[in-house]
C-alpha positions as CSV (number, residue, x, y, z in Angstrom):
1,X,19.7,20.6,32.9
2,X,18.6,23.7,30.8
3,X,14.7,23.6,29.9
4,X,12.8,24.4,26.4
5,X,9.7,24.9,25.4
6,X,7.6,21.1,24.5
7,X,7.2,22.7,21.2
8,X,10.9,22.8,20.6
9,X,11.6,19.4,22.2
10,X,8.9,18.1,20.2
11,X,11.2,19.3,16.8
12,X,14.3,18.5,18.0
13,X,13.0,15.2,18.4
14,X,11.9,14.8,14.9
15,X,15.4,15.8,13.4
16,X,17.0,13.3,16.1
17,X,14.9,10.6,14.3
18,X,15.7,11.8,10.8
19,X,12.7,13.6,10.3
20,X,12.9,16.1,7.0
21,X,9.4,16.6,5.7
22,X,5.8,16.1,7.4
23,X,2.8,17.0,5.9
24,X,-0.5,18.7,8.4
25,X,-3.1,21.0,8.5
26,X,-2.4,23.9,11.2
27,X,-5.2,24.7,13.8
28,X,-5.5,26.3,17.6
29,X,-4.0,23.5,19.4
30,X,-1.0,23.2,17.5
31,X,-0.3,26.9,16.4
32,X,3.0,27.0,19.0
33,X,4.3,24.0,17.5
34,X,3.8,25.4,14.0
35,X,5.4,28.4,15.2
36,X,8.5,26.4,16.0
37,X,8.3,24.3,12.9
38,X,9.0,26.9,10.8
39,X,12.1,27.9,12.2
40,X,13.2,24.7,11.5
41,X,15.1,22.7,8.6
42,X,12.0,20.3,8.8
43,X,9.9,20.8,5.1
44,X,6.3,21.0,6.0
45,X,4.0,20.4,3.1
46,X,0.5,22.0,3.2
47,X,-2.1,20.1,3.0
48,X,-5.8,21.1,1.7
49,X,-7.6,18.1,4.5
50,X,-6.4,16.8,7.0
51,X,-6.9,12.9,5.1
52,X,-4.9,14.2,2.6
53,X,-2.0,14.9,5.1
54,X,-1.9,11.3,6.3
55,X,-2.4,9.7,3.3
56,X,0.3,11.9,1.6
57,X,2.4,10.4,4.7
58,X,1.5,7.1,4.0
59,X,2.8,7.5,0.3
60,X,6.3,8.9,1.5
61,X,6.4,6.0,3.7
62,X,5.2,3.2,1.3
63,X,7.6,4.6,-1.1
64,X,10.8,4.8,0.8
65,X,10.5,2.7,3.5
66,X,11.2,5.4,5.8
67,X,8.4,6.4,8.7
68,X,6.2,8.8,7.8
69,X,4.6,11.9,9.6
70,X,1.7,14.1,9.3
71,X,0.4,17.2,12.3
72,X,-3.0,17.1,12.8
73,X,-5.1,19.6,14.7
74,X,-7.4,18.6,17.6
75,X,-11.1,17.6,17.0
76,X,-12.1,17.6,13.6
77,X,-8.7,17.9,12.2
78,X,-8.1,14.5,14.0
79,X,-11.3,13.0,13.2
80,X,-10.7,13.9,9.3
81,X,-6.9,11.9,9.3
82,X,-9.0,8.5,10.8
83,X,-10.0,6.8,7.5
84,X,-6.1,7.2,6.3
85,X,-4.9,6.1,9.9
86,X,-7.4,3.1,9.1
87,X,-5.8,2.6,5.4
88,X,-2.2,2.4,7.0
89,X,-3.1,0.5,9.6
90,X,-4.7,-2.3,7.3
91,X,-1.6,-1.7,5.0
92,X,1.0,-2.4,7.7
93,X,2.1,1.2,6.9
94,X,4.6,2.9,9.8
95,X,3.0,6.3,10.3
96,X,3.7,8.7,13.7
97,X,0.7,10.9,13.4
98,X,0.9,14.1,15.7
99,X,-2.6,15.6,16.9
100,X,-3.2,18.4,18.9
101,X,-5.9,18.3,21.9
102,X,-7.2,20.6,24.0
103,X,-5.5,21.8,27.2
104,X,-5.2,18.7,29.8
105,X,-7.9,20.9,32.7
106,X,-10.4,20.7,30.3
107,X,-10.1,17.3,28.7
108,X,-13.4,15.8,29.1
109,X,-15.5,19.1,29.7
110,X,-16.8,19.2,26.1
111,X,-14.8,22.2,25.2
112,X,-14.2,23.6,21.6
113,X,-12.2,21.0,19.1
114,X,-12.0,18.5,22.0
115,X,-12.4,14.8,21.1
116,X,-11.1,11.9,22.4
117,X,-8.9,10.6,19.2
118,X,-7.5,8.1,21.5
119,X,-10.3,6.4,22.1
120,X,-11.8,6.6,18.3
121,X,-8.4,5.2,17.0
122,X,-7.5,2.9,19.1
123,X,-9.1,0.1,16.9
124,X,-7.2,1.5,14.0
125,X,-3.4,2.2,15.6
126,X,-0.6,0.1,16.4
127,X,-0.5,2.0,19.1
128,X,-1.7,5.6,20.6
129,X,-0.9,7.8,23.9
130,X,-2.0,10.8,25.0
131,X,0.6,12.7,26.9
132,X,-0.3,13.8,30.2
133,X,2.8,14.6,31.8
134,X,5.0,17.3,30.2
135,X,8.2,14.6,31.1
136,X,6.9,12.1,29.3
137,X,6.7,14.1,26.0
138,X,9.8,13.1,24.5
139,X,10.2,9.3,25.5
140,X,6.5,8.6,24.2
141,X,7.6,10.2,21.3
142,X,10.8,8.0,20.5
143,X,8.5,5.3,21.5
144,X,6.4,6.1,18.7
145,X,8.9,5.9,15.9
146,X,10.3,2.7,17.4
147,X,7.2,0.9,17.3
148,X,6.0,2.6,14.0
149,X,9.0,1.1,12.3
150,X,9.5,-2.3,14.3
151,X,8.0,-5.8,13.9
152,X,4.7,-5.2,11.7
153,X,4.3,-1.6,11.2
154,X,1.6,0.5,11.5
155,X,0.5,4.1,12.4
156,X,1.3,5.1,16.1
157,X,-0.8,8.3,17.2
158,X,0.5,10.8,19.9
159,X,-2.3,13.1,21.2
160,X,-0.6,16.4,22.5
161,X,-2.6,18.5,24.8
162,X,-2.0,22.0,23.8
163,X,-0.2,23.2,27.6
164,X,2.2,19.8,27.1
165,X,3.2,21.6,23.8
166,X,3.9,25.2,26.0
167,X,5.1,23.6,28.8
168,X,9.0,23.8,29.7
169,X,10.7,20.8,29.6
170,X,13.9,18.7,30.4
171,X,15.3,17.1,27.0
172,X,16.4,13.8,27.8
173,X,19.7,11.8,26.3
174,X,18.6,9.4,24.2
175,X,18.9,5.6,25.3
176,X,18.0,2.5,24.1
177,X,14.3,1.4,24.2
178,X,13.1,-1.3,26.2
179,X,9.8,-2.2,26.1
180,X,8.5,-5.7,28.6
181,X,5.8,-6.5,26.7
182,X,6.4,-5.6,23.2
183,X,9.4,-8.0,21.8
184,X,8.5,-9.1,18.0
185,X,10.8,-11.8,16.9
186,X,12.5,-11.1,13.7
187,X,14.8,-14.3,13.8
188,X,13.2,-17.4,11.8
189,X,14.3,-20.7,14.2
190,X,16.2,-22.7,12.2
191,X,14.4,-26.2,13.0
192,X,11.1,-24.5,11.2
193,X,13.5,-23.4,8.4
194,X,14.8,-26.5,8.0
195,X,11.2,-28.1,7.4
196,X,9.9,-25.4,4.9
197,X,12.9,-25.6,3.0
198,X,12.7,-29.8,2.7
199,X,9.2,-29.8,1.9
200,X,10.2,-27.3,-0.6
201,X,12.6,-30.0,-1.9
202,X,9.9,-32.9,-1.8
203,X,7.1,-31.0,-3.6
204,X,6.2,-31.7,-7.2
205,X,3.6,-28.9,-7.6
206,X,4.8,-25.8,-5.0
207,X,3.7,-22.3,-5.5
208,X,5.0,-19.3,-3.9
209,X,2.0,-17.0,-2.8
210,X,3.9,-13.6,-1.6
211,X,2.6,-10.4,0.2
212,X,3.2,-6.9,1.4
213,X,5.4,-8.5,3.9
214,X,8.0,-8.9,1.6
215,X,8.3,-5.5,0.6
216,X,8.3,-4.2,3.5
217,X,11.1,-5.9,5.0
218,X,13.1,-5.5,2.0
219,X,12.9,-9.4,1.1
220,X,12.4,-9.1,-2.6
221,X,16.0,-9.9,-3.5
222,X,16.0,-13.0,-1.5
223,X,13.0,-14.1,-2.6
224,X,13.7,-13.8,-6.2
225,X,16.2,-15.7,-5.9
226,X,15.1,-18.9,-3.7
227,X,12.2,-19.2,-6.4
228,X,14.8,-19.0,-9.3
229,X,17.2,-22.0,-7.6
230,X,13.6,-24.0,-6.6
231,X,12.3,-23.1,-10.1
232,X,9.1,-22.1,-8.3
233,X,6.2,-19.9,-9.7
234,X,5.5,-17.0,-7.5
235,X,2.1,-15.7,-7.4
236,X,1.4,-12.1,-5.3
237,X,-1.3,-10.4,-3.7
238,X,-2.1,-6.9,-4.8
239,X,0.2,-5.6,-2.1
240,X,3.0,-8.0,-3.2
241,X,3.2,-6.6,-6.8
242,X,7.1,-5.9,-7.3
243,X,8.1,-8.1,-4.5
244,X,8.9,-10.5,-7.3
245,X,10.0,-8.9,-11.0
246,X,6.6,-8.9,-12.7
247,X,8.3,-9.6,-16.2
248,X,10.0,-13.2,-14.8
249,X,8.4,-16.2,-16.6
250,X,7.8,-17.6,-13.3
251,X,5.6,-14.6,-12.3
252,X,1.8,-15.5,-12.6
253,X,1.1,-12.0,-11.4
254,X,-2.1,-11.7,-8.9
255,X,-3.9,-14.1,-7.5
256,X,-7.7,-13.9,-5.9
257,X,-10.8,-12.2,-6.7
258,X,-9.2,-10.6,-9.6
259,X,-5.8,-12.6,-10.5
260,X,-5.0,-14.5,-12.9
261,X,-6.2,-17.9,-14.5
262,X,-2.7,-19.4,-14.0
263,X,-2.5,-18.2,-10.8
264,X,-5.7,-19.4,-9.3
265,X,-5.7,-23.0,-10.6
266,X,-1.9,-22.9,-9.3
267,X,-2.7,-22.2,-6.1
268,X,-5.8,-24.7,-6.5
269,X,-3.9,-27.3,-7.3
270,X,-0.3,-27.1,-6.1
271,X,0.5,-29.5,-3.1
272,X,3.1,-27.0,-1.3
273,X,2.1,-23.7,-0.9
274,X,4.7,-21.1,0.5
275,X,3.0,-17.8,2.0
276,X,5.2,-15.6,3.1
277,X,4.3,-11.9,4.5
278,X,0.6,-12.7,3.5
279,X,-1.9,-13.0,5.9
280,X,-4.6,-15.1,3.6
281,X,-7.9,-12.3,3.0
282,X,-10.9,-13.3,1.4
283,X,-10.2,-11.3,-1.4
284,X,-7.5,-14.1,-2.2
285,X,-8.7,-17.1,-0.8
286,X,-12.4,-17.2,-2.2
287,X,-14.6,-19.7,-0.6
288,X,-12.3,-21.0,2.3
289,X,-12.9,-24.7,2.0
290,X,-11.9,-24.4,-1.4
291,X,-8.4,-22.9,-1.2
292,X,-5.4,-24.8,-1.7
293,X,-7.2,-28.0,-0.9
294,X,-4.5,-29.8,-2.0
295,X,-1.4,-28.1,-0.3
296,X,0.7,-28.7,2.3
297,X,1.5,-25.0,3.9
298,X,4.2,-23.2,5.3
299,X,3.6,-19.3,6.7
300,X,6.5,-16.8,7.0
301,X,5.0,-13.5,8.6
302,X,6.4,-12.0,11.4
303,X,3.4,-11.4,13.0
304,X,2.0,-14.5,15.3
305,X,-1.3,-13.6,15.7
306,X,-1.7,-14.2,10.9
307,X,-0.6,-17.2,11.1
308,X,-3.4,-20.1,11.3
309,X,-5.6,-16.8,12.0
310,X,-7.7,-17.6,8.2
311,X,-6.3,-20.9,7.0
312,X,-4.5,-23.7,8.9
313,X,-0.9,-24.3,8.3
314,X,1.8,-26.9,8.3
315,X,5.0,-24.8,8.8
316,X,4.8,-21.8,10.5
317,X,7.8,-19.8,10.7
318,X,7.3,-16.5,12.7
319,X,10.2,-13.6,11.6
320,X,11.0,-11.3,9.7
321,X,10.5,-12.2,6.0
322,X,14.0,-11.4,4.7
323,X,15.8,-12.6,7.6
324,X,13.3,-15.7,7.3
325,X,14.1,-16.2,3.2
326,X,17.7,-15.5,3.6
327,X,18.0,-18.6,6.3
328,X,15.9,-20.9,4.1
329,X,18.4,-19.7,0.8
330,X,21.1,-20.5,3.6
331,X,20.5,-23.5,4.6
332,X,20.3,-24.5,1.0
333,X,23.7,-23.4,0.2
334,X,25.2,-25.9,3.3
335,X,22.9,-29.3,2.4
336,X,23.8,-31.6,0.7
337,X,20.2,-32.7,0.2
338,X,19.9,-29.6,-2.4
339,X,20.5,-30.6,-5.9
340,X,19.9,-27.1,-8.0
341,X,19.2,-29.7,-11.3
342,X,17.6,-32.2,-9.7
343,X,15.1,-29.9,-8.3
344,X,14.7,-27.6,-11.4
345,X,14.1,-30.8,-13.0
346,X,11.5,-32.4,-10.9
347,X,9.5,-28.8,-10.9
348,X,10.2,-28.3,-14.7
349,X,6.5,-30.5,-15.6
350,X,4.5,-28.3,-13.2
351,X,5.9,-24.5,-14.1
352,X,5.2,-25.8,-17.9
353,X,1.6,-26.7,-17.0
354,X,1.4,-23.2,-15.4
355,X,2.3,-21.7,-18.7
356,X,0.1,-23.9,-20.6
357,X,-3.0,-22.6,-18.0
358,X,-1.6,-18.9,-18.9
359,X,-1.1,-19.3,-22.4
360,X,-4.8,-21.0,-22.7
361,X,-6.4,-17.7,-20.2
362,X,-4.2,-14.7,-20.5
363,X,-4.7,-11.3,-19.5
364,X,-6.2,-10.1,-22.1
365,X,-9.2,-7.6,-23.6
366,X,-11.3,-7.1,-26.7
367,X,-10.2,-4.1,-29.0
368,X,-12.9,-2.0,-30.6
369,X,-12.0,0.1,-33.0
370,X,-10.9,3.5,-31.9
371,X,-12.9,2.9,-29.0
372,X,-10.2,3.1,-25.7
373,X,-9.9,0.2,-23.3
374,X,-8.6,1.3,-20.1
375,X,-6.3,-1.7,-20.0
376,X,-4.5,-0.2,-23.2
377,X,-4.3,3.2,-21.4
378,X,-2.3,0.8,-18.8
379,X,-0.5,-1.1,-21.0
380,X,0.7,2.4,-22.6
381,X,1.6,3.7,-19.7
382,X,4.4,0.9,-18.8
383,X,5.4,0.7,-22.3
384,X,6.3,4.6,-22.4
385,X,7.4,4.5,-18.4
386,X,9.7,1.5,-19.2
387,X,7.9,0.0,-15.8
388,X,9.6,2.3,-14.0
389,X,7.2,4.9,-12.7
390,X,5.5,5.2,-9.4
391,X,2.4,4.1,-9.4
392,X,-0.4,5.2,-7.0
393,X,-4.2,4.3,-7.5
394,X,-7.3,5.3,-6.5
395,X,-9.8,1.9,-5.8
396,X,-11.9,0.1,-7.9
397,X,-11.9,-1.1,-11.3
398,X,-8.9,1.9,-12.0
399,X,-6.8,-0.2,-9.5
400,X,-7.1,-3.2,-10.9
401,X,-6.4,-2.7,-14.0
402,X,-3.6,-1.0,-12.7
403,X,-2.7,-3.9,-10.9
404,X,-3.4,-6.2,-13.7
405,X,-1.7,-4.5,-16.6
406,X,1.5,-2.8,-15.2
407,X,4.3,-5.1,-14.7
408,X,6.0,-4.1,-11.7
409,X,9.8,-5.5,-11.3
410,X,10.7,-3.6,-8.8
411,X,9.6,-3.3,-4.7
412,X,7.7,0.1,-3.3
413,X,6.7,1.0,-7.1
414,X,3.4,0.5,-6.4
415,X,1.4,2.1,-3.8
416,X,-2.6,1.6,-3.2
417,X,-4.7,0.8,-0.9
418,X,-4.9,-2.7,-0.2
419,X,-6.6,-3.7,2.7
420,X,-9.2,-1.0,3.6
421,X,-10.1,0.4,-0.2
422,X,-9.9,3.8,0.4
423,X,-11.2,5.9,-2.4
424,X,-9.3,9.2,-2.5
425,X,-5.8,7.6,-1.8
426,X,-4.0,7.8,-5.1
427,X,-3.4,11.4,-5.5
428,X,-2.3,12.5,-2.0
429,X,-0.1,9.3,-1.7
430,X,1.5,10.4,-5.2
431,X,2.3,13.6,-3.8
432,X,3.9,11.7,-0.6
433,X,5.9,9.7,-3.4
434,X,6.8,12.9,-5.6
435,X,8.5,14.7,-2.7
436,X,10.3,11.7,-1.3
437,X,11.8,11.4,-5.2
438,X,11.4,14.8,-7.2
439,X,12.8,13.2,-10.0
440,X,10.9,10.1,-10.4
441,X,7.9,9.7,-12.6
442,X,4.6,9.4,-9.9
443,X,0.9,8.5,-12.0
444,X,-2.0,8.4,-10.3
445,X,-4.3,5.9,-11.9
446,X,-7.6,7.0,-11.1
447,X,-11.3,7.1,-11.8
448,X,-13.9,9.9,-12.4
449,X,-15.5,8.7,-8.7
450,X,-12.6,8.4,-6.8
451,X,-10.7,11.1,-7.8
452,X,-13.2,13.6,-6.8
453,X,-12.5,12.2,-2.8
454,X,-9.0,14.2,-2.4
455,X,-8.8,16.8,-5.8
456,X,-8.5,19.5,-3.4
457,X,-5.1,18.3,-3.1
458,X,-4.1,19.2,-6.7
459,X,-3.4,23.0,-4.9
460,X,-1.1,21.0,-2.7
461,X,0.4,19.0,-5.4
462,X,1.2,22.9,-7.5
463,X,2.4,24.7,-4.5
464,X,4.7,22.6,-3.4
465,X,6.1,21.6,-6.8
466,X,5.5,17.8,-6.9
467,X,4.5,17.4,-10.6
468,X,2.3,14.2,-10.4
469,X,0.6,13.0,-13.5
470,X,-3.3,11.6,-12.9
471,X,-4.4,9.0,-15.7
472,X,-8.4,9.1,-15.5
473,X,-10.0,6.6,-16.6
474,X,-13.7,8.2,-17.4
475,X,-16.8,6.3,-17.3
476,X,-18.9,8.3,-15.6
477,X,-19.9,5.7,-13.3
478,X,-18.8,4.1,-10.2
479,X,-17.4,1.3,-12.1
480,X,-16.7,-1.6,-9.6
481,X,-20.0,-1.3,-8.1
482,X,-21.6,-1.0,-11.3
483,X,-19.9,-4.3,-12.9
484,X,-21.4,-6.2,-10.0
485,X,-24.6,-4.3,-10.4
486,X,-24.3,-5.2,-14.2
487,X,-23.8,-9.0,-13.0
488,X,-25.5,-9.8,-10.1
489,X,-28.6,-7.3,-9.9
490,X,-30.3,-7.4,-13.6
491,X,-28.0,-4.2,-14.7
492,X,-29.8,-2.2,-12.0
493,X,-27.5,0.6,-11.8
494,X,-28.6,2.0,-8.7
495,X,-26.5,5.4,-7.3
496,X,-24.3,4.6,-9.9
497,X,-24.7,6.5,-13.0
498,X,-22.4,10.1,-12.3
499,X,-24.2,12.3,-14.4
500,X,-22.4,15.5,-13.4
501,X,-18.9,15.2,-13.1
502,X,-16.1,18.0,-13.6
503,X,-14.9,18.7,-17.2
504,X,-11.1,17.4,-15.3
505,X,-9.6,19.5,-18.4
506,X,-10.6,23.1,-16.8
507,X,-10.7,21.7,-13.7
508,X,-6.8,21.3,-14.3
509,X,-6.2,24.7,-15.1
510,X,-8.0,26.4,-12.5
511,X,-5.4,25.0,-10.6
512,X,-2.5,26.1,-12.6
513,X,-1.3,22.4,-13.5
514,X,-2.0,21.4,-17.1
515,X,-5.4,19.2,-18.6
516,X,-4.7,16.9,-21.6
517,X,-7.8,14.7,-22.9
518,X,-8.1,11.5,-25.2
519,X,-11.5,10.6,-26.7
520,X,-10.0,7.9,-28.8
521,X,-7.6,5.0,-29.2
522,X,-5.2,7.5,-31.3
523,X,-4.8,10.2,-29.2
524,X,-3.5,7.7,-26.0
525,X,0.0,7.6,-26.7
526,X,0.4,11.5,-27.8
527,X,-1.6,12.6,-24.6
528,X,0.8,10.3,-22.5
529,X,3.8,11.4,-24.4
530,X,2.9,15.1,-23.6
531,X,2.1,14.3,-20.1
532,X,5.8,12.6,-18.9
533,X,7.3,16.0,-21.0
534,X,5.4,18.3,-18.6
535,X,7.1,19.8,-15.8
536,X,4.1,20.2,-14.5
537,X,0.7,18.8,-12.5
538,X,-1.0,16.5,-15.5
539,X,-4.3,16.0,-15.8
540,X,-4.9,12.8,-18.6
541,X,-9.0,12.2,-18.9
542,X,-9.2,9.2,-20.8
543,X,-12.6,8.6,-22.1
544,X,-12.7,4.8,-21.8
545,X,-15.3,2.3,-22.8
546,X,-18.4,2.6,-20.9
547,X,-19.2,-0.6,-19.4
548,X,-15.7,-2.3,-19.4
549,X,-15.5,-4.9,-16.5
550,X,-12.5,-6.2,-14.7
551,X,-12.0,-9.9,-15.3
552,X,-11.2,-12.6,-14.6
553,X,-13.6,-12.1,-11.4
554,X,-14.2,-14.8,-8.6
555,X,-18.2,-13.5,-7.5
556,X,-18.4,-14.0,-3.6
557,X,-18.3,-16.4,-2.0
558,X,-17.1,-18.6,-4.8
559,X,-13.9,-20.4,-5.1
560,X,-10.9,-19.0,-6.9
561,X,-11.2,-21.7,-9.9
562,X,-14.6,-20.0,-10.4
563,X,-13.7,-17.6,-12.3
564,X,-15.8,-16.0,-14.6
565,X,-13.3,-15.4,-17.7
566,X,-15.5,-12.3,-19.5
């Protein structure tokens, strides 16, 4: 068998996997493999930092469904993709993240750019290696995409020494992968099935309560339509937004710390309570004793180790969350227990009380004058998108407004980060989503603090012709932290204040993309309009109302019917 370079084998096994575009941050340890990259069909997207490069991964993954890929260098270059590893990790996001190392002879002599990544992500990873044997290069790496995309994703991490990626090889045939000790099971067993889906028949007050899991399994079709036949209300977590059509008068939208009225008192009060692909965080379960007091549960999630890890439940089906729905909508279709009107009928008195909870606390703001709200910035933007846009956000109060005020019908439409909060996500990740689809519309919603993380990656975003619009919503504060400063510390706005921040209009131009700003309720729609015309990176700085909060808003350690309404 011929030999090549590990560098080579190391790009043909990227195209074997369907690889097409990677984003990274060239350095020392990986300049052979960047010299091979090039001379391949594989698009490589610049970054300007390294977190940008995973978290522009992340997007592309989050947004397709596909794996994800980003080429680190060694030492700091590593170090500087660990918070976005983190983010994806939290996220259930499948990443292969590629970082160079020093030479294996002196691995562990403190020698320039060497750090152990292995060890610092190994709390953070699915999964990592280091490769220490030149034959082991390309089976660790087709191990890496495998369990990246398998069971509950995440971000696997291959360290490459930089004589493994000079070294000649053998390129193997490919064969299937076996692994003894990791087996997830995707397939739901049919006796738990067949108990979730006759409680579901029994209950007089259920409520669907949906995560990330849904999406990214590609459940959303069948669960939209086992909550239509059950006549169920379906209530999501911010990463379940568009597993369920956010328009559908059975949606309550988000639940937790900052959902819904009608979803928390649902939730509160229902007496079957269906999770499926959530794993129960305190940010939506409040004060644990308090949560769902009432319910029976059942808890689809393909993971083991979720299920009874927060809250104790009644039916716990461990699979995949499409293959899970689709055998509960199945075994529907054969009983003749299941009376479609009969059971539309008995739920009809508790989805009316829902709506009578929503139509008593909606979503909703005060209007002053031309004064702009950043929920009507949000509100514009779905009119004028139809719903249809990407939409990536930065973390705070920007995100949950975002979260709150864009209807999302459809799966992988919205992309944040959920689990760790990573300020400096939005644009990067927007970028990750614009190149997957050029010719969708991608808007970062972001504010003045967070944007400033990643805006180095606006040069990314114009050289490499994704046109991303960023919707700012201006403050100048830290909002989040200052609406709990506002409420809980006597309007002590410590570190808060950001009394120098860019004028985002120039700052727009410098790079060559184009800065639009709105001062006042008028000028919104135009400065939108203007934006989703450009062929072009858009800057929108939206001077919003200074102290707006986010609300509803469970304070901690409160329960979820302890909402604080304004």
């Amino acid at each position: 068998m011929s030999k090549i370079k590990g560098s080579q084998a190391i790009i043909k096994c990227l195209q074997e996997e369907g690889v097409e575009l990677l984003f990274g941050y060239p350095g020392g340890a990986v300049i052979e493999l960047y010299d091979e990259l090039c001379k391949s069909p594989i698009r490589h997207v610049l970054v300007r930092h390294e977190q940008g490069a995973v978290h522009a991964a992340d997007g592309f993954a989050r947004a397709t469904g596909k794996v994800g890929v980003a080429l680190l260098t060694s030492g700091p270059g590593a170090t500087n993709g660990v918070t976005a590893i983190a983010t994806a990790y939290c996220d259930s996001i499948p990443l292969v993240v590629l970082t160079g190392q020093v030479p294996r002879a002196l691995i562990g002599n403190d020698a320039f750019q060497e750090v152990d990544i292995v060890g610092i992500t190994r709390p953070c990873t699915k999964h990592n290696y280091l490769v220490n044997d030149p034959d082991d290069l390309v089976p660790v790496l087709r191990e890496a995409f495998y369990l990246a995309a398998s069971g509950r994703p995440g971000p696997v991490l291959v360290d490459l020494p930089k004589d493994i990626i000079g070294s000649q090889i053998a390129y193997p045939p490919k064969k299937p992968i076996k692994m003894q000790t990791y087996q997830p099971n995707v397939n739901p067993h049919p006796n738990q099935v067949e108990k979730a889906c006759r409680a579901c028949l029994k209950a007089k007050r259920p409520v669907l309560y949906v995560g990330g899991g849904v999406i990214l399994s590609g459940g959303n079709q069948e669960l939209t339509h086992l909550a239509r036949r059950l006549n169920i209300p379906v209530t999501m977590t911010l990463m379940g937004l568009g597993g369920f059509p956010g328009t559908d008068p059975l949606s309550l939208g988000m639940l937790g710390m900052h959902g819904s009225y009608a979803a928390n008192m649902s939730v509160a009060k229902s007496d079957l309570l269906i999770a499926v692909g959530a794993r129960f965080d305190d940010r939506v379960t409040g004060r644990l004793d308090a949560f769902a007091p009432q319910a029976k549960i059942i808890h689809i999630d393909i993971d083991p180790t979720s299920i009874s890890k927060n809250v104790e439940v009644d039916i716990p089906i461990v699979a995949d969350c499409k293959l899970a729905l689709a055998a509960m909508n199945g075994w529907l279709d054969k009983s003749s227990e299941f009376n479609a009107q009969e059971v539309v009928e008995l739920h009809h008195p508790w989805v009316e009380q829902v709506k009578e909870w929503d139509a008593k606390h909606p979503l909703a703001y005060m209007a002053e004058g031309e004064v702009i709200k950043p929920q009507y910035v949000i509100e514009t933007l779905h009119n004028l998108t139809g719903g249809e846009a990407i939409i990536t956000t930065e973390v705070g109060q920007n995100q949950m407004w975002a979260a709150q005020f864009y209807k999302f019908n459809h799966p992988r439409r919205l992309l944040t980060s959920g689990g760790l909060g990573t300020m400096g996500y939005g644009l990067p990740a927007a970028i990750g989503a614009q190149m997957a689809f050029p010719e969708a519309t991608v808007i970062d919603v972001a504010g003045d603090g967070s944007i400033q993380m990643n805006i180095q990656e606006l040069a990314t975003a114009r050289e490499c012709g994704a046109p991303v619009k960023i919707a700012i919503l201006n403050n100048n504060y830290l909002g989040m932290v200052r609406q709990w400063q506002e409420l809980f510390y006597n309007r002590h706005y410590a570190s808060t204040v950001m009394e120098v921040t860019p004028d985002f209009v120039a700052l727009a131009q410098a790079y060559g993309a184009v800065g639009l700003r709105a001062k006042t309720k008028a000028e919104v729609e135009p400065v939108i309009k203007e934006a989703l015309a450009t062929k072009n990176v858009v800057i929108m700085d939206f001077a919003i109302s200074r102290e707006e909060g986010v609300f509803p808003m469970v304070p901690a350690g409160k329960a979820t019917t302890e909402m604080l309404l304004v």
